[in-house]
N, C-alpha and C positions, 0 to 999 in steps of 0.2 A: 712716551713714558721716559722720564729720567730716572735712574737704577743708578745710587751709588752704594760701592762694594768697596772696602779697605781691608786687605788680606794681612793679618796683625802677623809680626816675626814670627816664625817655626819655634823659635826656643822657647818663647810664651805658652803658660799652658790656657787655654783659652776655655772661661769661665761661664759659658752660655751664651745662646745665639741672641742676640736683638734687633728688632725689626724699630725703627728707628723711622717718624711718617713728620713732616713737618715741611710746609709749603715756602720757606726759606731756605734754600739750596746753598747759602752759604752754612746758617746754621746747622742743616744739612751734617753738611761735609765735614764740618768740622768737630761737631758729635762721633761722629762714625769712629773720623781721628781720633778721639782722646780713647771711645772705649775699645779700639783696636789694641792703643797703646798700654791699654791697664788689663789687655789680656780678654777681652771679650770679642765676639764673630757677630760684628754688627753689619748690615746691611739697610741702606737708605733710601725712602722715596719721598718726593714731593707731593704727589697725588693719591689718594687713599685708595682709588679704585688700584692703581698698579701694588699697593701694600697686598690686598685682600686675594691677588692675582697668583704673588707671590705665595704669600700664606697658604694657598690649596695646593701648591707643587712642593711646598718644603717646609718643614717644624721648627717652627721659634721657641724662647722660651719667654718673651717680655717681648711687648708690643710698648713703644715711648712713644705715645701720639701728641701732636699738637691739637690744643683743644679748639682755635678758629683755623681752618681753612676753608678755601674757596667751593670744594669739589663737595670733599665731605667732612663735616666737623669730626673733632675726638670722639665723642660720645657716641655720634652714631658709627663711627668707623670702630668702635672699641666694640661694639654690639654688634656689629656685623660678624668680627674677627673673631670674639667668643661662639658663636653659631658653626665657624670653621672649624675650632678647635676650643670644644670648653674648659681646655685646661690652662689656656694663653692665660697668663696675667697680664693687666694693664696697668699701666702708668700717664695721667695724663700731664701737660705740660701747656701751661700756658700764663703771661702776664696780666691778663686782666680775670684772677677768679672771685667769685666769689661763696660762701658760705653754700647757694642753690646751687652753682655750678656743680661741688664736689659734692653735695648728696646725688647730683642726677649721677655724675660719672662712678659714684660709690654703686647705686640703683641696675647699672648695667654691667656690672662687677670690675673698675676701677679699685685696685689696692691700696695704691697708695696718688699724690696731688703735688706735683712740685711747681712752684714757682719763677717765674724769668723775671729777674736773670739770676741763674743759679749757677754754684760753686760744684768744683768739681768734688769737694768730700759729700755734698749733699745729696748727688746723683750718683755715688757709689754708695752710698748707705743705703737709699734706697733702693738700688738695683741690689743688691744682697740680700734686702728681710724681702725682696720680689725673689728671688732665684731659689730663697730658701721656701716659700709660699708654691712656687711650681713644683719641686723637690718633693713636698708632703701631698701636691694632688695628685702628682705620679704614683708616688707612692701608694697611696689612697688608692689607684687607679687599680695597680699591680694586685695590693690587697682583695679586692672586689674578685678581679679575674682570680685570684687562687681560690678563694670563696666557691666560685664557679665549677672551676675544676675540680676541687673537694668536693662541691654536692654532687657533681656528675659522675664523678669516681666513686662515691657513696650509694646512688644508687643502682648504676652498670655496672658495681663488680661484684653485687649480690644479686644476680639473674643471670637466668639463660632464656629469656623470651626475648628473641632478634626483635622485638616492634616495641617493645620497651625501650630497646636501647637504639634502636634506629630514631626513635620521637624522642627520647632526652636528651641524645647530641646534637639533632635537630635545634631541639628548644635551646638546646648551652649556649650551640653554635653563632645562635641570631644574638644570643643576650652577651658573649663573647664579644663579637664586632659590631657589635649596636644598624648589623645589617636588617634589609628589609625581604632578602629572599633565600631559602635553603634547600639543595636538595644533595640528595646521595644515590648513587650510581655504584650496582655491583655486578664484576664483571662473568660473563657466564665461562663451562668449562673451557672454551675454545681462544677466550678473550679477543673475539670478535667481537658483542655487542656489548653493552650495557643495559640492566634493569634498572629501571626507577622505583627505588624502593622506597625513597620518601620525596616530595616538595609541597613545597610551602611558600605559596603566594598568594594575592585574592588571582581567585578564580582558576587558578591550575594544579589543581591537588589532586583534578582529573587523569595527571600525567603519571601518576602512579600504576604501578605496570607495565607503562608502555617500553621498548626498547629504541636504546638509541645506539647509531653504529661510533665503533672504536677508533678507524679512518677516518681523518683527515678534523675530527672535532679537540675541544680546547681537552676535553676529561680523556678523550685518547690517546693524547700525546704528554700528561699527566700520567694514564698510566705506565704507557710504554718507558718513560724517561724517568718515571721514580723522582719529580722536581713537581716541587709548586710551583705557578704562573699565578701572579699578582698583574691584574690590567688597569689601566686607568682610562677611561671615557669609552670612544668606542673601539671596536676590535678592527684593527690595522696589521696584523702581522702575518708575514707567510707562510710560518711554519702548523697552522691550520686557519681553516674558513669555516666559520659559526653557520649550523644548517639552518638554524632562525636567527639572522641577525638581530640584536637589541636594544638599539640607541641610547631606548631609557635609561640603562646601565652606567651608571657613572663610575663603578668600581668594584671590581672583583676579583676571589682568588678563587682557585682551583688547588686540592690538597690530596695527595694522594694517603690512601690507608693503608700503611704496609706493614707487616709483622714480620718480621726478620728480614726476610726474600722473597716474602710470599706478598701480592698486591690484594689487599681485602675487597677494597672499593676504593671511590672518589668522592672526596663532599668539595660542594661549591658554597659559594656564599655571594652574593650579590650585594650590593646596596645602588637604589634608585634614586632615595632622594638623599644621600648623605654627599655632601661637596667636594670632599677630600678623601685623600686614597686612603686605606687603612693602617695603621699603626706599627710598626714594627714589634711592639707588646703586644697587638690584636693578634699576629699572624704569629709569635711564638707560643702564646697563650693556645690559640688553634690548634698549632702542633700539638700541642701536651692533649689538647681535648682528643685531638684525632690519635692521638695514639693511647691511649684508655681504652675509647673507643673501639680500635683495631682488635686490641686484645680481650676486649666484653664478646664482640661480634663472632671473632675466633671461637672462643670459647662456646658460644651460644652453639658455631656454627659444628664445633667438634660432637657437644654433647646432643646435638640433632643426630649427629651424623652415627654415633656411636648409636643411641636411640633405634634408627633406620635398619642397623644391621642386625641387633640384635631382635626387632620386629621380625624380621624379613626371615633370621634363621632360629626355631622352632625350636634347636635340639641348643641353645644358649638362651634360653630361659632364663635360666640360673644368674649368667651374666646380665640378662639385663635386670634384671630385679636387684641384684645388688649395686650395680651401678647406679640404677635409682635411690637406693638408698643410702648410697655416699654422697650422691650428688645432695639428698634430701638432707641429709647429716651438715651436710656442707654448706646449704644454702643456711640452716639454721644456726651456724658460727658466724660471725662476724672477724673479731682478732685473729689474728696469726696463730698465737697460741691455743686456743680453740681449736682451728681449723686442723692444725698437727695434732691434738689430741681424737679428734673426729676421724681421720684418717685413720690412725693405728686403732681404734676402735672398730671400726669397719672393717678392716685387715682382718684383724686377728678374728675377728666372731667369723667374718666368711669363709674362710681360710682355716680356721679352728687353728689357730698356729698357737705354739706352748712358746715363742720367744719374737718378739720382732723387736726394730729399731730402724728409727729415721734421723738423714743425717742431713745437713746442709751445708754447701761449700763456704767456705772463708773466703774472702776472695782477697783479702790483703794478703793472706800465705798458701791458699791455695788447698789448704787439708780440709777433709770433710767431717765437721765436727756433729757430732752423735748426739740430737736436740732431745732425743726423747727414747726411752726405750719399754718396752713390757715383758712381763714374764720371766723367762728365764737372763732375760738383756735388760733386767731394770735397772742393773746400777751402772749398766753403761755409759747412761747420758752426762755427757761434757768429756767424754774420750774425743781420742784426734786420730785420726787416718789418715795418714802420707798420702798427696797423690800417689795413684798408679799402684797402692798398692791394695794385695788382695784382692774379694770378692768386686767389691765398691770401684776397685781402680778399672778392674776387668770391664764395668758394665760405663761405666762413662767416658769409659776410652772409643769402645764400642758403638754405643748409643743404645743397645738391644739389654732385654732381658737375659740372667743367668741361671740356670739351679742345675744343682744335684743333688741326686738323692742319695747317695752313699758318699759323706763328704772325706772318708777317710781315703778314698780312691784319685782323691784331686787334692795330693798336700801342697803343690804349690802354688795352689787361685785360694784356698782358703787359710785365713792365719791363722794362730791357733786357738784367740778367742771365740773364733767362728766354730770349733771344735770341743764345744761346750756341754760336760755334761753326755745326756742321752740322745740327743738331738743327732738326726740321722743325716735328714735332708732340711737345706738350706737355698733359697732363690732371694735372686737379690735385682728390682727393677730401678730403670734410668727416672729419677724424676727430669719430666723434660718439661720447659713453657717457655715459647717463644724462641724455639729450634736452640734452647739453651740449656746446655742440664747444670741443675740446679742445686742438686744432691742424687742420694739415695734412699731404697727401701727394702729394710732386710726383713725375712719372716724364716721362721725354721720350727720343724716340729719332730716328730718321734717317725713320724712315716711320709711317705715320699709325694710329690706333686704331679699330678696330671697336666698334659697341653692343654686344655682347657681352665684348665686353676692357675696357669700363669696368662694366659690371657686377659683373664679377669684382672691378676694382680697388675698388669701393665696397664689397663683400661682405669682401673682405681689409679694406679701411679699416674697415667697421664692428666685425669680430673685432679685428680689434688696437685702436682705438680703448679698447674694454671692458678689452680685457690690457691694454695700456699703466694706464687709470685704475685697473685694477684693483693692479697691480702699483705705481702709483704712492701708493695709501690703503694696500697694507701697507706700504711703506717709508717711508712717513708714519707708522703706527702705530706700525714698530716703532722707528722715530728718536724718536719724540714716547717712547716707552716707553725707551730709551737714558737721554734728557735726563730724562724724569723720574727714573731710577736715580740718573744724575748729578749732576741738583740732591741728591735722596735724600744721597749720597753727603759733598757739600758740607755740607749740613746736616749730618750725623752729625758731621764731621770739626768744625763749628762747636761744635754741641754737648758733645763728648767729648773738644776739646783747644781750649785758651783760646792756646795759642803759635801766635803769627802764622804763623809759621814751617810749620809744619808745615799750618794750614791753604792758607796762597797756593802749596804744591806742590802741593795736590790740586787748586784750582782751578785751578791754570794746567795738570797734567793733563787735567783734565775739559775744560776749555776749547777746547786744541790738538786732541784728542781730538775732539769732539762737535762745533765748530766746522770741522773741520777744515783748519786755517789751517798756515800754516809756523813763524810763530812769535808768539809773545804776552809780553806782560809786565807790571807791575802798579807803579803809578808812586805812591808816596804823598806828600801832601801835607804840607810842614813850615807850620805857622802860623808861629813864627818869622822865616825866613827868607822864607817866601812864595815857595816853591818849590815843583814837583813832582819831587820824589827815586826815581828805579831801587832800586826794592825786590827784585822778585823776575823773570826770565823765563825761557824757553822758545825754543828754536831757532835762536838768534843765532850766525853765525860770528864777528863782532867785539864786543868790550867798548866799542863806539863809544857805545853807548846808556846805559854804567853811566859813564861820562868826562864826560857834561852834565847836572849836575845843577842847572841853573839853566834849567827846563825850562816854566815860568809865562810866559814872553815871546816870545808866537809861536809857530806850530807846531799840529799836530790837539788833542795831547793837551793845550794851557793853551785851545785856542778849548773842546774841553768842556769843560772845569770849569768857566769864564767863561761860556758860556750854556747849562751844565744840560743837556746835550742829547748825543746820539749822531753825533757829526762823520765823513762817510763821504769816503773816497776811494778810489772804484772802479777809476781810473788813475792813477798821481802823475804821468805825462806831461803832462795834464792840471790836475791840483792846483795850487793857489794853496799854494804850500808855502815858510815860511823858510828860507835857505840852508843854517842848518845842520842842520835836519832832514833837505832835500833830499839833504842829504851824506849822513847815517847810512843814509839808505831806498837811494842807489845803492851806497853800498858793501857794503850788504845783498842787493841783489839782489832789492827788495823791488818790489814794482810794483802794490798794491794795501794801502790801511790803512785802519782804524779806529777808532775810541777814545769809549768809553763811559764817561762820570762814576760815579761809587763816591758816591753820597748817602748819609747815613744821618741823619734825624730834622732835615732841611734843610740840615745841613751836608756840604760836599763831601770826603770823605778819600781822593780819589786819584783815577785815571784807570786805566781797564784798555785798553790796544790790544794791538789782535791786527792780524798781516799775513802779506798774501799775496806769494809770490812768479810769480804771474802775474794780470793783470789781473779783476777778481772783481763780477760784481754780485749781489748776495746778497738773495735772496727774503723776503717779511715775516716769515716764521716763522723765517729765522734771524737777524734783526734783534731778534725779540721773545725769541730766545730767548737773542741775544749779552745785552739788556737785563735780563733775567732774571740770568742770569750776574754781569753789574756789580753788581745788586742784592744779590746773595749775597755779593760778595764786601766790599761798601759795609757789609752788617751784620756779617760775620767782623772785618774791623778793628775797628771802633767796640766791639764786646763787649770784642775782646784790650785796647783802650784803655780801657776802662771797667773791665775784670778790674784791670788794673795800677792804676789809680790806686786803685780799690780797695783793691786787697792795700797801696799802700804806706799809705795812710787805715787802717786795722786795724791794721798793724804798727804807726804811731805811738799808735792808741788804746791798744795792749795796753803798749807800753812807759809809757805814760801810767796806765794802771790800775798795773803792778804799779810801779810808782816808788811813785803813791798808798798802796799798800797798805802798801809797807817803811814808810813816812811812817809811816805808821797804828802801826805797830809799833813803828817809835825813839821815838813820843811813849809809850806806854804804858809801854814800860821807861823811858823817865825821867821819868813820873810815880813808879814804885815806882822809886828807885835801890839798892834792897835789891837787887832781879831784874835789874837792867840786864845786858845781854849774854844772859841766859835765854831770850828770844825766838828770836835768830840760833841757840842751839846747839839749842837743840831742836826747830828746826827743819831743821836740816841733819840730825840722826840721825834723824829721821821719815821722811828722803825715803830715806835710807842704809837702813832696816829695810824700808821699804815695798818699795824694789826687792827684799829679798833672802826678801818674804814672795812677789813673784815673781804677785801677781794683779792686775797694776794695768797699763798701757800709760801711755804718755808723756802724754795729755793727763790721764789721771787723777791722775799725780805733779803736773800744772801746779795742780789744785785743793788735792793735799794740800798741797803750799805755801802756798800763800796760804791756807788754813785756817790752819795750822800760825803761819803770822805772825801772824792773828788771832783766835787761840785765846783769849784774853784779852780782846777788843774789850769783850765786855759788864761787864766793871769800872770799863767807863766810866761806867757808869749808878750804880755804888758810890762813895757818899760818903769824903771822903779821912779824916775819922776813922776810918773801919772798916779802909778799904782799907791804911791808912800805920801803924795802932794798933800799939805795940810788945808790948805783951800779949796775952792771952788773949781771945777776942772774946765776947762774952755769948750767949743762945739766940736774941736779935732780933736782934741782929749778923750771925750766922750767916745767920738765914733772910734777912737782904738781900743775904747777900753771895752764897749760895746762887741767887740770881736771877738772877747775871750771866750764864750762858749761856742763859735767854730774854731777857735783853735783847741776847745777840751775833743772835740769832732775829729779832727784832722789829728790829734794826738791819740786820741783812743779807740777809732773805729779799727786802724789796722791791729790792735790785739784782741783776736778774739775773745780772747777769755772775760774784756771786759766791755764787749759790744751789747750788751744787754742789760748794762751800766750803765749807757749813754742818755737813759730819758732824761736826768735829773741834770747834767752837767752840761748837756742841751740846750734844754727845753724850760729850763725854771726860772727865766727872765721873761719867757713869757705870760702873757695878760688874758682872763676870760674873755675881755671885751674886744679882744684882739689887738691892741695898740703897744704888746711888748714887742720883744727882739728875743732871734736872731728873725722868726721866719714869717714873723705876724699872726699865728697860729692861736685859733679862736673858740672858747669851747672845750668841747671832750674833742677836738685836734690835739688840742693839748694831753700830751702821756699823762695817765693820773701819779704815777709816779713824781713829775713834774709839780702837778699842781696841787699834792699833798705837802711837796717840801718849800715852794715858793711860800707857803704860807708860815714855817717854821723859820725861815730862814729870815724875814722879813720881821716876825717875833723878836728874835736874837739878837740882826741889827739893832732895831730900835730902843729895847732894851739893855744895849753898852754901850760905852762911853767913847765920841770920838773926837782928834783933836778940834773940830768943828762944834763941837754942842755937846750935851751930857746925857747921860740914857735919858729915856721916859721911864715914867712909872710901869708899871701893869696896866695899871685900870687905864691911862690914854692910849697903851699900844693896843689894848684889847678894842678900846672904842673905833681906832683907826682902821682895826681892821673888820671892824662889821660892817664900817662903813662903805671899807675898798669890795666888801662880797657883791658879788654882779659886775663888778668893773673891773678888779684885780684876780680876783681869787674866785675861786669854784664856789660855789653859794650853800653846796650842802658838803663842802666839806667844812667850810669853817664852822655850821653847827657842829661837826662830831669835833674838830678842834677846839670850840669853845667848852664842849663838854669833856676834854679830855685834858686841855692844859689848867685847869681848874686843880688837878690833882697831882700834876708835875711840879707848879706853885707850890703845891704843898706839901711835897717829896724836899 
């Protein structure tokens, strides 16, 4: 095997891995070289068996195959290397393709087809629209898997039947890692053995029930060590020995299920016939499933368990019955909000309590804010509770239930909202899920609480604790999955339209939307004037905010720009706020703002705020994700401004080439003043015939132009005796003068801009019948560009006047040239020139 590796400088950031196959070892090498040095982690083989080798021990992003080699061609090595990894894109490379070649390599999913011998801008171009094509099936990929986990979290975290949710982690688990085998292992109280509670293979679903010991196997040292063990092929390691070695096993991981501290179980995953190990997205993807999971199984295993006891004890009836019916309450909410209303429902009817209130932590400040209250605490909801203190602080410090029933006897556990009214006795339980407390649960009535009546309320608080977290990680998952769509979204619209316009609607959609704010707007920055200008918004009743554009002096939106930073105002009752913004926000109606700086590449191009119309304190993730947002919106400008200066940069270059090129043109007719004006006409009838031969689109008329102007370039390189001589030129005369179209070759292949130019300045000496110059070129060899203007050009001649002889008429240069068709000239173009110069005649 030859393996070449060029390790690119450390200061380069390096733009994607390339596997790089090509049976020339110099060519080789020296690919590797260039994409090291442009910042890409190329690696090199000459034999594709050693590429596909490589490819199953480590992740590429672009496979550049050569399309003949000896061992195995591109197409089949490009199929083989998609079977490794379906997300590989390919590139194939070869000098001799043609048209069937790159439908086969398109057929076995080939992106893109470059040709040898190729320029280095050619093979970065297309390594880029390749890196960005990898980019979106990752993506793609990612998408699928959250898909996954949303449907799994959809339906494990509405049940408590452990075989429901043992079989759809199962099922996740396989369609997760595109594995062929699963099973789950839970450990008993001794965590000595393990149960098989589920597997899933042909023919062993037998092994369910069976136990397997916790010593010395791969899921016991998983769970002892709290660590997944990813293996590749067979099992070699000494830290355990498999009690049924498996050969067949090409790749597996072992995952332990843990819920805080606690180990739930082990799920494995096998693949048999999959080639390569699994993904690093497979096994975080895993994670996230297995931890759902942990917390369904938990949950199932709590409400069993709760179940068990109150079966078992006779004289708690009561408790279980209502337990069941919070739990039944519970199953039948879905959202967050639901489930907290389900909860204080259930409370207070069991309970008979004349006041409850449920509170959940903040965790950016740490206070336990009061989501909901009833009865005598109904207008408490959206109060703040200091850690630590009071009733709430007492039980979360704790982790235990609290009450009294005479609360005037304990003034300083209860505050004195808690001393409300008639209300005697008050208990207050830990919401706990996932050994984490979460909130609280207050209830108070006129008379006092029995041990048994706060058992209950601790058994309800523990069930809803798990529903509320549970219900709060989906709506976290599926908001996090929204925003991601959203950015998604933003980004497309970045990508796929350069007009400002149209992207700052979708982000100010997305925004309002995802944010869900009352109104937003996007304020960009004039360097000029050193303003912030009303560009675009969202939800305004007054044009109060499009009326000041002198918007840099004072105010949320000039303190961000001015310190780079996200300026919050959760009240403007509150706010240090300028007068006349003060004015805009009360004639809005607004009573909570924000404003996030628009950076792009250190500089600031604008301010995004969004506001509320009631008072808002807004948690980290949607801070990070307003700041996310700014970010998106900081790079959509800066592109549209970089697109524009751009395009008007190109338009003066291209006005600047073809100005150049006329130049080029007026000087060579008035070097010959025999031909003066012969340039401009035969170049206007080239473009007149070219349309009407009807194969050409608008940028290929822009080349036959400038051909057509510089059809003659290469007589520059022809001495003015030959070129100016009023006679007859001798056989060396001829053959230098016969050189002028390699010299328009050699003068104009090195400028690109006009190498697409070259058919006509070429090529249009030569003859259908193959007997012109330079290259003898015979046929459709000949560029049609070429042999639509040979025949113009030849027109023009003959029809003006040289010191040699005097034009022809029309009607003999016309006869001459029906005559030259089949010998001189293409045969069906001079039909459409015969049908076309009829009416240039007559123009």
């Amino acid at each position: 095997m030859q393996s070449m590796s060029i390790t690119p400088d450390p200061s380069s950031l390096q733009r994607g891995k390339i596997l790089v196959v090509d049976d020339e070892i110099e060519l080789t090498n020296a690919l590797c070289e260039m994409l090291s040095s442009q910042g890409y982690d190329p690696k090199g083989f000459t034999r594709g068996q050693d590429a596909l080798e490589a490819l199953q021990n480590e992740d590429f992003d672009v496979l550049l195959a050569d399309l003949m080699m000896p061992d195995i061609d591109g197409i089949t090595l490009l199929k083989a290397a998609t079977e490794i990894d379906p997300h590989l894109v390919g590139i194939i490379m070869t000098g001799q393709g043609t048209v069937q070649t790159a439908v086969d390599a398109m057929k076995v999913g080939a992106t893109d087809y470059i040709l040898k011998p190729f320029k280095l801008g050619a093979i970065l171009s297309t390594l880029s629209r390749s890196l960005e094509v990898r980019r979106l099936r990752l993506e793609n990929v990612q998408l699928r898997e959250m898909v996954n986990i949303y449907e799994l979290g959809q339906v494990v975290s509405y049940t408590l039947d452990m075989q429901v949710v043992f079989q759809k982690t199962a099922e996740a688990a396989l369609e997760q890692c595109q594995a062929d085998e699963v099973s789950i292992l839970l450990p008993d109280e001794d965590e000595k053995e393990f149960l098989v509670v589920v597997e899933q293979r042909d023919g062993r679903e037998a092994l369910v029930g069976q136990k397997v010991p916790v010593d010395g196997t791969i899921a016991g040292w998983v769970a002892q060590n709290f660590e997944t063990v990813s293996l590749q092929g067979e099992v070699n390691d000494p830290r355990f020995t498999p009690t049924h070695p498996r050969p067949d096993i090409r790749s597996s991981i072992s995952m332990p299920m843990v819920l805080g501290n606690k180990l739930v179980g082990v799920l494995n995953v096998n693949a048999t016939n999959k080639p390569r190990k699994f993904t690093q997205g497979q096994i975080k993807g895993l994670s996230i499933l297995v931890n759902i999971a942990a917390s369904a199984l938990e949950n199932a295993r709590l409400y069993t368990a709760i179940q068990r006891e109150l079966i078992a004890r006779s004289q708690r009836e009561r408790e279980l019955e209502a337990i069941a019916n919070v739990s039944a309450a519970l199953r039948e909410n879905s959202s967050r909000g639901e489930i907290l209303e389900a909860v204080m429902d259930e409370v207070c009817e069991l309970m008979q309590a004349d006041a409850a209130a449920l509170g959940i932590v903040d965790e950016s400040t740490g206070d336990l804010i009061i989501e909901l209250g009833q009865g005598e605490w109904a207008q408490r909801a959206g109060e703040r509770v200091p850690p630590g203190k009071g009733v709430a602080g007492l039980v979360m410090q704790t982790g235990k239930p609290y009450y009294q029933n005479d609360i005037q006897s304990d003034p300083e556990i209860f505050l004195p909202e808690d001393r409300t009214g008639n209300l005697r006795a008050v208990a207050c339980a830990p919401l706990i899920a996932q050994e984490s407390t979460i909130g609280a649960l207050w209830i108070a009535r006129k008379s006092g609480f029995s041990e048994a009546e706060i058992r209950l309320l601790e058994s309800i608080s523990d069930i809803g604790a798990n529903s509320i977290l549970r219900a709060s990680l989906y709506e976290q998952t599926e908001r996090q999955l929204h925003r991601l769509s959203a950015l998604r979204t933003i980004d497309m619209a970045i990508t796929s339209s350069l007009d400002l316009r149209v992207t700052m609607n979708i982000l100010l959609d997305e925004v309002s939307t995802q944010l869900e704010v009352d109104a937003a707007a996007l304020l960009l920055f004039n360097p000029q004037t050193q303003t912030l200008e009303y560009s675009a918004g969202r939800g305004f009743r007054t044009d109060f905010l499009k009326r000041s554009p002198d918007l840099l002096h004072g105010g949320l939106a000039s303190t961000a720009a001015l310190e780079r930073k996200i300026i919050q105002a959760p009240d403007i009752a509150f706010a240090d706020l300028e007068f006349t913004e003060r004015k805009m926000l009360v004639a809005e109606d607004i009573s909570a703002c924000f404003a996030a700086p628009l950076i792009a590449k250190g500089e600031v191009e604008g301010v995004l705020e969004v506001f509320h119309r009631t008072p808002c304190i807004p948690d980290r993730e949607w801070l990070e994700f307003f700041e996310s947002l700014a970010g998106q919106a900081a790079i959509a400008i800066e592109s549209a401004r970089l697109f524009d200066n751009l395009q008007r940069s190109n338009q003066q270059l291209v006005h600047a080439y073809n100005a150049t090129i006329e130049g080029w043109s007026r000087a060579l007719d008035l070097r010959d003043k025999e031909t003066e004006g012969h340039t401009q006409r035969v170049m206007e009838i080239t473009l007149r015939l070219a349309r009407a031969v009807n194969d050409f689109d608008e940028n290929d008329l822009i080349h036959i132009r400038r051909g057509a102007l510089l059809h003659d370039i290469g007589k520059m390189g022809v001495p003015d005796e030959i070129l100016l001589k009023p006679g007859i030129l001798t056989e060396d005369e001829w053959v230098i003068m016969r050189k002028h179209p390699e010299n328009a070759y050699n003068l104009l292949y090195p400028i690109t801009y006009l190498r697409r130019a070259l058919d006509i300045p070429y090529a249009h000496h030569e003859r259908w019948d193959g007997s012109g110059y330079p290259k003898g070129l015979k046929g459709e060899e000949i560029p049609l560009a070429a042999r639509i203007f040979s025949i113009v050009d030849v027109w023009d001649a003959l029809r003006s006047d040289r010191p040699y002889r005097s034009g022809w008429p029309d009607e003999q240069v016309l006869e001459y040239i029906k005559d030259e068709s089949g010998k001189h000239f293409d045969p069906q173009i001079v039909e459409i020139f015969l049908q076309t110069i009829s009416q240039v005649v007559h123009q």
